[in-house]
Legacy VTK file of the C-alpha trace (Angstrom):
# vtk DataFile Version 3.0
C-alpha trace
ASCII
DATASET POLYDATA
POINTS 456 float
45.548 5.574 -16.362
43.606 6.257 -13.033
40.916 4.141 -12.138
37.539 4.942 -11.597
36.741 5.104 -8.172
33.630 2.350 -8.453
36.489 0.076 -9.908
37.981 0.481 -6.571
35.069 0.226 -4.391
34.446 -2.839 -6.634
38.250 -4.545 -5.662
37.791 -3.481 -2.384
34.480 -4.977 -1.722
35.357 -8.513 -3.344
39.023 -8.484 -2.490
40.637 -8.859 -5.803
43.387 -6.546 -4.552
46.908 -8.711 -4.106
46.848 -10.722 -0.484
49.491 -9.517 0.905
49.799 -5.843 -0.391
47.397 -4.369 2.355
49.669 -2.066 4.752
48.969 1.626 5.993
51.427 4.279 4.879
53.549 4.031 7.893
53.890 -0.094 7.281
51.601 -1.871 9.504
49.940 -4.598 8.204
46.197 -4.462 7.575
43.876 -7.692 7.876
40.256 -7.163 6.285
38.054 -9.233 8.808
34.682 -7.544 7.175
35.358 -5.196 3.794
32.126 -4.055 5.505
28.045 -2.998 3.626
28.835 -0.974 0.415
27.236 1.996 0.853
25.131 3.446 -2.329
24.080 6.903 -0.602
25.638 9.718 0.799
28.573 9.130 3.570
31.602 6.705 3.751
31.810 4.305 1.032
31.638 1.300 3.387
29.922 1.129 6.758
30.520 -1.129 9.668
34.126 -2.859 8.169
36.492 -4.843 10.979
39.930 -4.658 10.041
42.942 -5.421 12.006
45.629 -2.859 11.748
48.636 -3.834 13.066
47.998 -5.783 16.248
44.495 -3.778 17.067
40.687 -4.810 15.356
38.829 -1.763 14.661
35.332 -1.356 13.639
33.797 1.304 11.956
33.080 2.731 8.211
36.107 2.554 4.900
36.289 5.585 2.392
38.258 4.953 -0.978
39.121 7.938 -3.492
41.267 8.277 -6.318
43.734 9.874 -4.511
44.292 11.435 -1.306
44.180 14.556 -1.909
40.212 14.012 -2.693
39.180 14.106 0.918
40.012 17.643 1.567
38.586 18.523 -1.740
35.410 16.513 -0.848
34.860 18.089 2.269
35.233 15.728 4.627
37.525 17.255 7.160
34.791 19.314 8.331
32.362 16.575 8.082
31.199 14.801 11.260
29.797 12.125 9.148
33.070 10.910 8.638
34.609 10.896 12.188
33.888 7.216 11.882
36.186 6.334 9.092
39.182 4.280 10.479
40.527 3.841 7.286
40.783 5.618 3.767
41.869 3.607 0.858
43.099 5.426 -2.331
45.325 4.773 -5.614
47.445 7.365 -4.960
48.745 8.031 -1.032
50.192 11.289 -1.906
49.517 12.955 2.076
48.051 12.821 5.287
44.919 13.649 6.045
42.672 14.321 9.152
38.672 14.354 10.421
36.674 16.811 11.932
37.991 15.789 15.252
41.845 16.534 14.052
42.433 12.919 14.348
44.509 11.410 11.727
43.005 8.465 9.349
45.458 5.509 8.419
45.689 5.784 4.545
46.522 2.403 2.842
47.634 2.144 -1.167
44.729 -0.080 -3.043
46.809 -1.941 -5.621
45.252 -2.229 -8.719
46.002 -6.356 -10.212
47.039 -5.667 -13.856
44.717 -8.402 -14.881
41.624 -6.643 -13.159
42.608 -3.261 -14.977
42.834 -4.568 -18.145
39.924 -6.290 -18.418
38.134 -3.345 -16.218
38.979 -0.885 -18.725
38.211 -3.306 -21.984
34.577 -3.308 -20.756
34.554 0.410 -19.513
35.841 2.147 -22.879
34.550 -0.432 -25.092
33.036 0.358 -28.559
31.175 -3.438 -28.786
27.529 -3.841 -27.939
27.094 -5.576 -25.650
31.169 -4.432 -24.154
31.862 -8.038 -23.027
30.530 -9.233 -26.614
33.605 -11.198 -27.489
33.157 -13.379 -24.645
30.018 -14.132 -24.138
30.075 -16.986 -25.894
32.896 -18.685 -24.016
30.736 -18.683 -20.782
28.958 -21.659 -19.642
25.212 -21.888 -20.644
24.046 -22.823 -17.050
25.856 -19.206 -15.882
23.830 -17.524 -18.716
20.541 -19.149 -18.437
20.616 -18.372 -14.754
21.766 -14.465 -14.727
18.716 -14.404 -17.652
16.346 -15.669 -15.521
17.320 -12.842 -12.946
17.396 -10.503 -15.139
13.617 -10.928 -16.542
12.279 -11.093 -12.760
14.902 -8.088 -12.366
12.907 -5.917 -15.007
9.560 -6.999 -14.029
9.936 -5.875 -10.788
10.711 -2.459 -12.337
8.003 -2.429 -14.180
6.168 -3.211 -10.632
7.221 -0.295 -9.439
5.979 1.683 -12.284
2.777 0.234 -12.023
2.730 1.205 -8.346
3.166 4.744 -9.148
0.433 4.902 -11.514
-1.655 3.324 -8.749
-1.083 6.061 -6.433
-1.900 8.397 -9.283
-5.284 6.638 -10.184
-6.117 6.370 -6.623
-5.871 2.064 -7.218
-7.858 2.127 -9.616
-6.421 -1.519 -11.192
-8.696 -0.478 -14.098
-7.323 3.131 -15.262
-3.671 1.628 -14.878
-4.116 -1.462 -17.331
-5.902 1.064 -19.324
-3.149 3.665 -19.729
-0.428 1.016 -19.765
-2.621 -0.990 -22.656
-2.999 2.472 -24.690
0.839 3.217 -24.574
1.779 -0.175 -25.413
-0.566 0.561 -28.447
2.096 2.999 -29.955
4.494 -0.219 -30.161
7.507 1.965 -29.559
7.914 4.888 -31.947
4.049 6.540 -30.699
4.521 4.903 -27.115
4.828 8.651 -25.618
1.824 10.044 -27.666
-0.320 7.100 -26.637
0.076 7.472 -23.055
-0.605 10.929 -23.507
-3.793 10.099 -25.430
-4.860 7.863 -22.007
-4.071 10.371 -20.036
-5.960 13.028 -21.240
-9.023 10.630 -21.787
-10.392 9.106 -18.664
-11.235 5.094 -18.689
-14.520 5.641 -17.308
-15.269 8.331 -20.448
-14.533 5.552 -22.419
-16.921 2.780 -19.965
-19.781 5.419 -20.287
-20.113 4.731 -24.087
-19.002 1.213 -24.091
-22.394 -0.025 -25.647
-21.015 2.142 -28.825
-17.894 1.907 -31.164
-18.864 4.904 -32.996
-18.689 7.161 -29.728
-15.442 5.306 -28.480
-14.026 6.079 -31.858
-14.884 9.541 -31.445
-13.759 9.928 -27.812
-10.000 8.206 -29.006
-9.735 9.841 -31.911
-10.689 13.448 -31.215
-8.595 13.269 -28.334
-5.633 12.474 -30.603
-6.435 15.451 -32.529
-7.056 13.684 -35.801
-10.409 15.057 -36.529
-9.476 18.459 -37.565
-6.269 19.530 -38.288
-5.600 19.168 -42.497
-2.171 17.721 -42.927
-0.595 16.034 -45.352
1.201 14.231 -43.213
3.402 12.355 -45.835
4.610 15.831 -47.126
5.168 17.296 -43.472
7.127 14.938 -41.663
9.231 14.647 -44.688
9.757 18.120 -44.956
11.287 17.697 -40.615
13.956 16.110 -42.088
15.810 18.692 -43.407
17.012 21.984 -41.621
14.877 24.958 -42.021
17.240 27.654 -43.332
18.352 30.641 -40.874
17.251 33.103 -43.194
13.816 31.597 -43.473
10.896 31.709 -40.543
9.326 28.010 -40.256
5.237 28.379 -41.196
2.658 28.202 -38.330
1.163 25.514 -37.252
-2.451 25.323 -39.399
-5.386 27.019 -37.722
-7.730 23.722 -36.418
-10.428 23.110 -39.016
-12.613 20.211 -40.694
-9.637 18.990 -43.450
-11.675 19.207 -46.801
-9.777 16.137 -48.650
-11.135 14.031 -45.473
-15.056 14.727 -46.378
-16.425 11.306 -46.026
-19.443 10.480 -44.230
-17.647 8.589 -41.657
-14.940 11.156 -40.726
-17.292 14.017 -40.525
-20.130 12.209 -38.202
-16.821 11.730 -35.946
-16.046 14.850 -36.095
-19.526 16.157 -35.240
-19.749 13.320 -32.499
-16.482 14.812 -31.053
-17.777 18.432 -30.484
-20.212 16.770 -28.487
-18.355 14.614 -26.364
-15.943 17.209 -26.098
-17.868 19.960 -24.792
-20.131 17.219 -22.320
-16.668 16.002 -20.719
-14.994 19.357 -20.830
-11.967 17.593 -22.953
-8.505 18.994 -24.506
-7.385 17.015 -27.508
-3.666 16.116 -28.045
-2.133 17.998 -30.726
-2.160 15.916 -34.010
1.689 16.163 -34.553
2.676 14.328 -31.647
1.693 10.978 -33.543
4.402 9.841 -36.198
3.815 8.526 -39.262
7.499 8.899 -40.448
9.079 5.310 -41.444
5.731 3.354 -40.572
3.369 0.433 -42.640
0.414 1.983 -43.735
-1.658 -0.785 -41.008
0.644 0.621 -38.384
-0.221 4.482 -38.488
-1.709 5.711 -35.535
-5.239 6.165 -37.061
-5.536 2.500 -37.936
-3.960 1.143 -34.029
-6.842 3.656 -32.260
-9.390 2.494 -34.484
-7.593 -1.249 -32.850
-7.650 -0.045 -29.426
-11.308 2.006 -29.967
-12.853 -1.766 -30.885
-10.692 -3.761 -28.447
-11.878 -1.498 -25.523
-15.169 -1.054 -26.306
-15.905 -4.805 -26.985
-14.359 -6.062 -23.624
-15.691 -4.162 -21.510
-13.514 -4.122 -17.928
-10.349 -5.793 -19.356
-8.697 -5.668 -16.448
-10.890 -8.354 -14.814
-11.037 -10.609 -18.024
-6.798 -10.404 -18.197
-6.707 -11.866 -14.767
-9.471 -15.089 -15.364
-7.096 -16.259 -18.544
-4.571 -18.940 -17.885
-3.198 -19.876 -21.038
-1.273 -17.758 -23.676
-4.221 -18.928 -26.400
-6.780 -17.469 -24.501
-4.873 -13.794 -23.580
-4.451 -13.995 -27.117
-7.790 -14.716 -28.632
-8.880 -11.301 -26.201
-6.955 -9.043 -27.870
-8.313 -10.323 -31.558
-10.993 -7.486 -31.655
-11.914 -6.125 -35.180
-12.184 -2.356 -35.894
-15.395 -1.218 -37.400
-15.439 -1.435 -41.123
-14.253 1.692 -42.594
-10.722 0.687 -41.093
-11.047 -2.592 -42.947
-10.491 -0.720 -46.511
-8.784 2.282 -44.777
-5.381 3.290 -43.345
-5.830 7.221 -42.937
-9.236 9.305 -43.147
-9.729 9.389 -46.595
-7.007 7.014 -47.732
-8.429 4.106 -49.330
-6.323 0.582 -49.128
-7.127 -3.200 -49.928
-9.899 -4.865 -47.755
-8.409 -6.835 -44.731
-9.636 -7.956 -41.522
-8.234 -4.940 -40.169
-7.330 -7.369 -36.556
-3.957 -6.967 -34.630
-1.577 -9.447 -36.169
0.095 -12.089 -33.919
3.274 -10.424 -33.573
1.208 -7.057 -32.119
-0.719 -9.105 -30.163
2.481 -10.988 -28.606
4.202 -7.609 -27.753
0.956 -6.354 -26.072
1.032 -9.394 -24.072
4.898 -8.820 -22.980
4.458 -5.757 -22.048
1.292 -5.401 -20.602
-0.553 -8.728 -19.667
2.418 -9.687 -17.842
3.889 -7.100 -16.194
0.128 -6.243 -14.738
-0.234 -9.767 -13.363
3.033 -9.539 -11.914
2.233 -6.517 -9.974
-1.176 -7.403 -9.002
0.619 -10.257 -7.612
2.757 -8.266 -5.647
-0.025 -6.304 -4.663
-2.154 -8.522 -3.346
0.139 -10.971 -2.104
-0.718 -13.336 -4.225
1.981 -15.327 -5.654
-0.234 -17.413 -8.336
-0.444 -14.431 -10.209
3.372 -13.735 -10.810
3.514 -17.363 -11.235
1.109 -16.891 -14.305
3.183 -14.246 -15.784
6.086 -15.606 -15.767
4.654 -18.794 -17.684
2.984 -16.510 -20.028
6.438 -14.817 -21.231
7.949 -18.423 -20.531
5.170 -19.442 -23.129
5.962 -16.661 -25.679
8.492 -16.829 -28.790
11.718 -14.781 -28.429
10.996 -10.820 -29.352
12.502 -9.828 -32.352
14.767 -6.553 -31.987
17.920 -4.648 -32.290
19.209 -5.739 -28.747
17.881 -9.556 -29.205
20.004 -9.258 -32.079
22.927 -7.546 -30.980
23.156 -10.545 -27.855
22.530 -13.321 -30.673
25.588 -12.366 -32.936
27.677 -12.540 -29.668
26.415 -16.260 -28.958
23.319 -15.846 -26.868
20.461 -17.489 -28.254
17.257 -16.567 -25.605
14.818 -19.154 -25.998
11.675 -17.206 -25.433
10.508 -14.099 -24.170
11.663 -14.140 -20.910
14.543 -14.321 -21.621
14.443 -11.342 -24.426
13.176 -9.770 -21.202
16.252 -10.157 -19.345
18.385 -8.941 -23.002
16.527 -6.001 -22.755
16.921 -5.021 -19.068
20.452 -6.014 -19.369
21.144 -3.409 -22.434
19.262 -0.893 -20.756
20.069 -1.231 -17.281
23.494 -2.535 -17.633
25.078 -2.319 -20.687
23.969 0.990 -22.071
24.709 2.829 -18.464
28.613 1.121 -18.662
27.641 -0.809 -15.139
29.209 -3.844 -15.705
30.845 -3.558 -12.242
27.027 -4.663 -10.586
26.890 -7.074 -13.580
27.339 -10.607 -13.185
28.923 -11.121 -16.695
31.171 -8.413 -15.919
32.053 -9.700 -12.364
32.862 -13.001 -13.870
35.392 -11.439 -16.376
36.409 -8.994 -13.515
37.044 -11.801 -10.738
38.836 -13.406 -13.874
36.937 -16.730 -13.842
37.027 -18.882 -16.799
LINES 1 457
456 0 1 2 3 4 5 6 7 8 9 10 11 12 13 14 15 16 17 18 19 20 21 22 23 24 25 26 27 28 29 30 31 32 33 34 35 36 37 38 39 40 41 42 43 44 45 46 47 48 49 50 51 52 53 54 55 56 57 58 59 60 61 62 63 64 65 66 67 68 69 70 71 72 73 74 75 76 77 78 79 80 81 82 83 84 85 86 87 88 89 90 91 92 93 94 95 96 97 98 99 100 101 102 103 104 105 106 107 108 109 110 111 112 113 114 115 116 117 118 119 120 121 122 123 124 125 126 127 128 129 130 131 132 133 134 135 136 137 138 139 140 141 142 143 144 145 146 147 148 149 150 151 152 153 154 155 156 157 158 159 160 161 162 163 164 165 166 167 168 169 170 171 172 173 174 175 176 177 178 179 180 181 182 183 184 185 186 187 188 189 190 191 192 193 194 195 196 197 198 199 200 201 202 203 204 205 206 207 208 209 210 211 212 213 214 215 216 217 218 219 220 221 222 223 224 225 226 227 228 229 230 231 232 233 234 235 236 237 238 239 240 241 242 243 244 245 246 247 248 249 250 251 252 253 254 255 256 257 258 259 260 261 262 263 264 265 266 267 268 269 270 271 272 273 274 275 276 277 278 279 280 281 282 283 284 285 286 287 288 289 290 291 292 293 294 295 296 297 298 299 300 301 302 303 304 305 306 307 308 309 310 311 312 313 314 315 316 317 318 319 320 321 322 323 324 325 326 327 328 329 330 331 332 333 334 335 336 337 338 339 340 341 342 343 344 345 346 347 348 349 350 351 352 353 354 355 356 357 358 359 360 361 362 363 364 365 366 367 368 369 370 371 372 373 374 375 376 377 378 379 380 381 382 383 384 385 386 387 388 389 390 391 392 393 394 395 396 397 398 399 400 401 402 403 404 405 406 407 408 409 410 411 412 413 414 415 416 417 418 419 420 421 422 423 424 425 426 427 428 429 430 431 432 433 434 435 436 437 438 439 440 441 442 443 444 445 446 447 448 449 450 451 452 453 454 455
């Protein structure tokens, strides 16, 4: 079977390929002084390689394919981009082939140890999750615990960037940011989207303006969400999506938006009139109801009872943003986000559906992954912001300080023998599923290097 062409850049760029089976077509023998930089973007694969050919160094840039035959079909013999290549590596030498200039290029064979193949296509075609999951428990546990620790500072920095992005959207505004990132971390997963669309459509200082009331907060989130006025039984709808609607049949319209009559309590209907107020002083759109799922979900986790969370968690703190950056200690980050909704949500779960009095408080657990994935990822970035390394200090002791996350890929890693001892290093499970594992690079993996290089 041919190999992928990363595979090769891969043997190429570590030198896995046999010592001595380097020679151009026409037998001279090739010494790699400098594989040269692997090159990520557009032009020759490797730039600024030394390689002896024969009895003469050259210097200049490396281009590998499959086979030969891929540099005509590529274009590059009309490319002056690649008048620099002295040499083109490739699987198959199958003919000669020439640059822009009408210069030749020495072509040399990239072997292809049977060792590196098999293990290179074990973790390519792989049905395990993770691929590599029958050996990740022979692999030393100083290896593991320091690729983790890369990993976690790996995905925070993504998240950096995100949070840079929404800066430049919110003109720096630290405030809006934690704000919108807070609200979509609200949706803990299945309403993340939804959420974030809620924050977006609803300003932070909206919400700042009528901080001295929960009612009004309520009515800004909620309306917003579109769960004042559209009548749905929601149980019987989203039920009804899982089946196919039949060819034959046309699905029903969407309900025209009006007051839902089973919702009539006093509570639900001063929001709703508090709403068309708000809505028409602040020139609003709501969200449309349906975008918030219910499907599969605890009663205390539908989205009416986590707004009527975030409504009394906002509107009691104030500027959260500066009270997230004077905490210090995972007690005290989590003692902020202990709000309690008003008291209708403490013997409700829906408008109109009566439950059980509780507190009606984020549990621990919600309060933990609200931390994860917002606390820390902000003070990371505002680190990096301000150049001010305390702060990224402070989140990494605050996921250091966490329990281990409980999910399907913290699972998946501890059936194949690694046991993360908190959530930093769930972190690093996470981004090494989604950025590694999932996307089948286990070439720019240091597991997969390790099984690659054939290291024990």
């Amino acid at each position: 079977m041919p190999c992928k062409e990363e595979l090769l850049h891969y043997i190429w760029k570590f030198g896995l390929y046999p010592s001595d089976s380097l020679k151009t077509a026409d037998g001279l023998r090739i010494e790699v002084i400098d594989p040269g930089i692997h090159n990520l973007h557009a032009g020759p694969d490797f730039f600024n390689a030394k390689i002896r050919i024969g009895d003469k160094l050259w210097a200049g840039d490396v281009e590998i394919h499959r086979s030969s035959d891929e540099w005509e079909r590529h274009g590059h013999h009309t490319d002056k981009a690649y008048n620099s290549v002295i040499l083109h590596l490739s699987e198959h030498v199958n003919r000669t082939i020439m640059n822009e200039k009408g210069q030749q290029i020495p072509q040399c064979q990239l072997l292809v140890p049977d060792e590196v193949r098999k293990n290179a296509d074990y973790l390519l075609y792989s049905h395990s999750s993770p691929p590599c999951k029958d050996h990740l428990s022979s692999l030393p546990e100083m290896f593991i615990r320091s690729f983790l620790g890369r990993l976690a500072i790996e995905r925070l920095e993504r998240k950096t960037s995100d949070i840079f992005t929404h800066l430049d959207r919110f003109r720096q505004s630290w405030d809006e940011v934690f704000y919108v990132l807070l609200t979509r971390n609200f949706g803990f997963g299945l309403n993340s989207d939804a959420f974030e669309r809620l924050a977006l459509s609803l300003p932070f200082k909206c919400i700042r303006r009528h901080g001295d009331s929960l009612f009004q907060v309520e009515a800004l989130l909620f309306g917003q969400a579109g769960l004042l006025e559209e009548p749905i039984d929601w149980e019987e709808r989203e039920s009804g999506r899982q089946g196919r609607t039949p060819k034959t049949e046309v699905a029903p319209e969407m309900p025209k938006k009006r007051v839902s009559a089973d919702r009539k309590d006093d509570y639900f209907l001063q929001l709703h009139n508090e709403y068309r107020f708000l809505k028409n002083k602040y020139s609003l759109t709501p969200l449309e109801s349906y975008l918030f799922k219910r499907m599969r979900v605890r009663p205390r986790s539908f989205p009416e009872m986590r707004i009527a969370q975030l409504a009394a968690l906002l509107q009691s703190s104030g500027r959260l943003f500066s009270l997230v950056l004077e905490q210090n200690q995972v007690d005290e980050w989590m003692l902020l986000f202990m709000a309690s909704p008003s008291s209708y949500w403490r013997r409700h779960y829906s408008f109109g559906k009566q439950s059980p009095e509780s507190a009606g408080q984020l549990g621990g657990a919600s309060r933990q992954i609200l931390l994860i994935n917002t606390v820390a990822p902000v003070l990371f970035a505002y680190g990096k912001k301000t150049a001010t390394e305390s702060y990224c200090e402070r989140a990494i002791h605050l996921l250091e300080s966490l329990k281990p996350e409980r999910n399907v890929i913290v699972s998946q890693f501890r059936e194949a023998g690694i046991i993360p001892r908190s959530a930093f290093e769930t972190q690093a499970l996470i981004q090494l599923r989604r950025a590694y594992c999932d996307p089948r690079k286990c070439l720019f993996c240091r597991i997969g290097h390790r099984l690659l290089s054939c290291k024990k």
